[in-house]
N, C-alpha and C positions, 0 to 999 in steps of 0.2 A: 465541456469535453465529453462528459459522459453523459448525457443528452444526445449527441451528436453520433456518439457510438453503439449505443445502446439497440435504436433500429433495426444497425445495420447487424446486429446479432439473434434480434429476434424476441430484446427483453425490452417492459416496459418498466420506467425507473417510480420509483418508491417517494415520494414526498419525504425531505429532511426531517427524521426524528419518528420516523413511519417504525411502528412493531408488529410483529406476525405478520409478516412478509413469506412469501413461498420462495426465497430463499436470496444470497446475497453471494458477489462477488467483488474480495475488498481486493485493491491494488497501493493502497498506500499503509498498513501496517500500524504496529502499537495500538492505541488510542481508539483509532479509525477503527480493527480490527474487531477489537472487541467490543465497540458501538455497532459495527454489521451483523457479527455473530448472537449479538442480545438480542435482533430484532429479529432474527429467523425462526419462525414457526418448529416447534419440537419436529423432530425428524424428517426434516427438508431439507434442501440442496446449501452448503456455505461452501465455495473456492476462494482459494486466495492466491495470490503469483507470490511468490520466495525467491531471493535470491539465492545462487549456489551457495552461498557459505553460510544458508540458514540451518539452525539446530531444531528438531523438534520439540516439543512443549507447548507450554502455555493456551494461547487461544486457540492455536490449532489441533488440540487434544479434542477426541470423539467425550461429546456431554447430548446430555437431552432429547438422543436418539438420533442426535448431527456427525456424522462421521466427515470430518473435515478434507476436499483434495487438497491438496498443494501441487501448484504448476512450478516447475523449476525450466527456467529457461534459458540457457546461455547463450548470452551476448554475442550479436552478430550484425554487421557493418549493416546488411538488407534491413535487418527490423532497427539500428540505431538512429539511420539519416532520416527517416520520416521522421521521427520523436527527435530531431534535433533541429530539423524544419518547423515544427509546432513550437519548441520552447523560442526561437531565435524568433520568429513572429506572435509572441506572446501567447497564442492559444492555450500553450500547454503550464500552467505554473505547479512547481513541483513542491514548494511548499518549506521555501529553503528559510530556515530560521537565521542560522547565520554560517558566515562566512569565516573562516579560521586558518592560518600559519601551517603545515602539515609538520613545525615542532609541536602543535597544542594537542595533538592526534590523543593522548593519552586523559586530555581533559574533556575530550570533545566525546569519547566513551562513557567516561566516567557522566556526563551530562546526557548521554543517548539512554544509558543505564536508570537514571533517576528520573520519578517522576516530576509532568509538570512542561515539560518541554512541550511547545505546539508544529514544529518542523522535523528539518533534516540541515544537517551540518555538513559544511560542503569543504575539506580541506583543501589548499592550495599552496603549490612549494611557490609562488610569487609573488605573495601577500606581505 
Protein backbone atom coordinates (compact mmCIF):
# COMPACT_ATOMS: atom_id res chain seq x y z
CA UNK A 1 0.00 0.00 0.00
CA UNK A 2 2.54 2.39 0.89
CA UNK A 3 4.63 1.73 -2.18
CA UNK A 4 1.83 2.49 -4.08
CA UNK A 5 1.15 5.74 -2.37
CA UNK A 6 4.17 7.02 -1.71
CA UNK A 7 4.76 8.35 -5.62
CA UNK A 8 1.74 9.64 -5.80
CA UNK A 9 2.82 12.24 -2.94
CA UNK A 10 6.09 12.90 -4.06
CA UNK A 11 8.25 10.52 -1.24
CA UNK A 12 10.50 7.82 -2.04
CA UNK A 13 10.11 4.88 0.73
CA UNK A 14 12.82 3.86 3.08
CA UNK A 15 14.00 0.06 3.09
CA UNK A 16 12.49 -1.89 6.35
CA UNK A 17 14.72 -1.18 9.36
CA UNK A 18 16.38 2.03 7.35
CA UNK A 19 17.97 4.78 10.11
CA UNK A 20 18.66 8.45 9.24
CA UNK A 21 16.00 8.88 7.01
CA UNK A 22 15.09 12.74 6.14
CA UNK A 23 12.10 12.20 7.75
CA UNK A 24 8.97 9.79 8.27
CA UNK A 25 5.31 9.65 8.17
CA UNK A 26 3.70 6.92 10.58
CA UNK A 27 0.01 6.06 10.03
CA UNK A 28 -0.33 3.04 12.21
CA UNK A 29 0.88 4.00 15.82
CA UNK A 30 2.40 2.53 19.26
CA UNK A 31 5.18 0.34 18.28
CA UNK A 32 5.33 1.37 14.60
CA UNK A 33 5.52 5.02 15.89
CA UNK A 34 8.29 4.84 17.76
CA UNK A 35 10.33 2.49 15.21
CA UNK A 36 9.67 5.78 12.56
CA UNK A 37 10.61 8.43 14.88
CA UNK A 38 14.12 6.47 15.89
CA UNK A 39 14.92 6.38 12.45
CA UNK A 40 14.53 10.07 11.66
CA UNK A 41 17.57 12.00 11.14
CA UNK A 42 17.85 14.70 14.27
CA UNK A 43 15.93 17.76 13.28
CA UNK A 44 13.89 16.53 10.31
CA UNK A 45 10.49 16.23 9.30
CA UNK A 46 8.19 13.03 11.59
CA UNK A 47 4.11 13.32 10.94
CA UNK A 48 1.86 11.13 12.26
CA UNK A 49 -2.20 11.02 11.64
CA UNK A 50 -4.12 10.78 15.34
CA UNK A 51 -7.15 10.13 15.91
CA UNK A 52 -9.72 12.81 17.49
CA UNK A 53 -9.64 11.33 20.86
CA UNK A 54 -5.77 11.20 20.75
CA UNK A 55 -3.86 12.78 24.01
CA UNK A 56 -0.55 14.23 23.67
CA UNK A 57 2.78 12.70 24.96
CA UNK A 58 4.70 10.17 24.40
CA UNK A 59 6.23 9.61 20.80
CA UNK A 60 4.89 12.45 19.66
CA UNK A 61 6.70 14.93 22.10
CA UNK A 62 9.44 17.37 20.33
CA UNK A 63 13.07 15.35 21.13
CA UNK A 64 16.38 15.62 19.02
CA UNK A 65 15.45 18.76 17.27
CA UNK A 66 12.15 16.72 15.83
CA UNK A 67 9.22 18.72 16.51
CA UNK A 68 6.47 16.21 15.79
CA UNK A 69 2.96 17.28 13.41
CA UNK A 70 0.10 15.58 14.28
CA UNK A 71 -2.73 15.40 11.54
CA UNK A 72 -6.08 14.98 13.25
CA UNK A 73 -8.75 14.06 10.72
CA UNK A 74 -12.41 13.53 11.16
CA UNK A 75 -14.12 10.89 9.68
CA UNK A 76 -16.04 11.41 6.78
CA UNK A 77 -18.20 8.91 4.37
CA UNK A 78 -15.84 10.74 1.02
CA UNK A 79 -12.48 9.58 2.51
CA UNK A 80 -14.19 6.23 4.41
CA UNK A 81 -15.62 4.34 1.05
CA UNK A 82 -12.26 4.22 -0.77
CA UNK A 83 -10.38 2.68 2.58
CA UNK A 84 -13.31 0.37 2.68
CA UNK A 85 -13.03 -0.51 -1.08
CA UNK A 86 -9.20 -1.34 -0.35
CA UNK A 87 -9.79 -3.44 2.94
CA UNK A 88 -12.95 -5.58 1.34
CA UNK A 89 -10.59 -6.43 -1.74
CA UNK A 90 -7.61 -7.14 0.59
CA UNK A 91 -5.37 -4.33 -0.50
CA UNK A 92 -5.63 -2.66 2.60
CA UNK A 93 -4.90 -5.03 5.89
CA UNK A 94 -5.06 -3.12 9.08
CA UNK A 95 -3.35 -5.19 11.20
CA UNK A 96 -6.24 -6.55 13.26
CA UNK A 97 -4.87 -8.69 16.12
CA UNK A 98 -7.90 -9.82 17.39
CA UNK A 99 -11.32 -9.82 17.31
CA UNK A 100 -13.45 -9.36 20.74
CA UNK A 101 -17.36 -9.16 22.39
CA UNK A 102 -17.88 -5.24 22.86
CA UNK A 103 -18.52 -6.80 26.71
CA UNK A 104 -14.54 -7.39 26.83
CA UNK A 105 -14.06 -3.50 25.88
CA UNK A 106 -12.40 -2.99 29.36
CA UNK A 107 -9.96 -6.04 28.64
CA UNK A 108 -9.23 -5.11 25.16
CA UNK A 109 -7.73 -1.50 26.91
CA UNK A 110 -6.31 -2.94 29.39
CA UNK A 111 -4.38 -5.18 26.52
CA UNK A 112 -4.03 -1.99 23.99
CA UNK A 113 -2.29 -0.42 27.35
CA UNK A 114 0.29 -3.24 27.79
CA UNK A 115 3.05 -3.98 26.10
CA UNK A 116 3.71 -6.83 23.50
CA UNK A 117 0.68 -6.69 21.43
CA UNK A 118 1.39 -6.71 17.58
CA UNK A 119 -2.25 -5.37 16.16
CA UNK A 120 -5.47 -3.49 16.95
CA UNK A 121 -8.59 -5.06 18.47
CA UNK A 122 -11.58 -4.73 16.84
CA UNK A 123 -14.83 -4.89 19.14
CA UNK A 124 -18.04 -6.29 18.04
CA UNK A 125 -21.61 -6.21 19.60
CA UNK A 126 -22.19 -9.63 17.34
CA UNK A 127 -19.59 -11.83 18.43
Amino acid sequence: MAAAIAPLLGFELAAPGAQQVDGAIDVRGRDHAHQAFAAVKNGVAYATIVPEWWKPGGVFTAARGITPVTVQNPANQQVLLPLADWLARGVLDPGIEQIMPLDRIAEAHRRLEAPGHSGKFVLDNIC
